[in-house]
N, C-alpha and C positions, 0 to 999 in steps of 0.2 A: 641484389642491391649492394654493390661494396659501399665499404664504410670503413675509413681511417683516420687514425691521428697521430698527429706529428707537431713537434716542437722544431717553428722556424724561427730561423736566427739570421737576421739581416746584416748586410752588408754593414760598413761602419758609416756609421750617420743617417744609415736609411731606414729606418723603424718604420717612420710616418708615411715614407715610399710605399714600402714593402705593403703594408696596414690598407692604404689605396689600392693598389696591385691584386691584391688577395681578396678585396671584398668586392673590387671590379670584376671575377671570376665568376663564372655560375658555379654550383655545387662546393661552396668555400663560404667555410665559417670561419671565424677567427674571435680568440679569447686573448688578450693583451696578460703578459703579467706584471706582477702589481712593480716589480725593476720595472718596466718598460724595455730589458732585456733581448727577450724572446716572444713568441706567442705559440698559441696552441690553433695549431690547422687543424680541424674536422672538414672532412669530404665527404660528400655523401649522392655518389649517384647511382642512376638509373639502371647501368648497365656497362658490362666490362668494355667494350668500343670506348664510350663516355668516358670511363677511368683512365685507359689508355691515353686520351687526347687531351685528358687533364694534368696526367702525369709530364707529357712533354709540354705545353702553356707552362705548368710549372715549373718546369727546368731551364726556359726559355727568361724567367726573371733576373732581372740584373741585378734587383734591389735585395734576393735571397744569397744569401751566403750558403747556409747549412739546411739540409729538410731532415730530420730523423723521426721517423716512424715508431709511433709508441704503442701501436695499436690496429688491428685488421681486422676486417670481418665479410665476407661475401655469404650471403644469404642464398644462390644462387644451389638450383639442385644440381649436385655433383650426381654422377653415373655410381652405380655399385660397384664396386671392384667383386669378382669371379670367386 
């Protein structure tokens, strides 16, 4: 189950955009900060495929300027290395 966060940072004037855009998304949280600035993305899905096709929806927004990643976590069992 990945799990990230990031601080987005919308285009200029589209906060309110952006705010829509992101809560319209499944697997997308969002925490406003108190500027009304940036906000804080948490992702949180199911499966790598899922993350994958979240990441491009994401990139695919007009209203985001910047995505920076503050945080990662996949839960998913990795193979042993030899």
């Amino acid at each position: 189950m990945p799990v990230f966060g990031y601080l987005a940072i919308p285009t200029k004037g589209a906060i309110a955009t952006l705010c829509d855009d992101l809560r319209s998304i499944p697997y997308c949280e969002i925490i406003p900060a108190d500027n009304r600035d940036i906000l804080v993305l948490v992702t949180d899905t199911p499966d790598d495929p899922t993350e994958i096709a979240l990441q491009q929806q994401l990139k695919g927004l007009s209203s985001l300027q910047s995505l920076s990643m503050t945080f990662g976590q996949n839960d998913e069992q990795q193979p042993e290395s030899e």
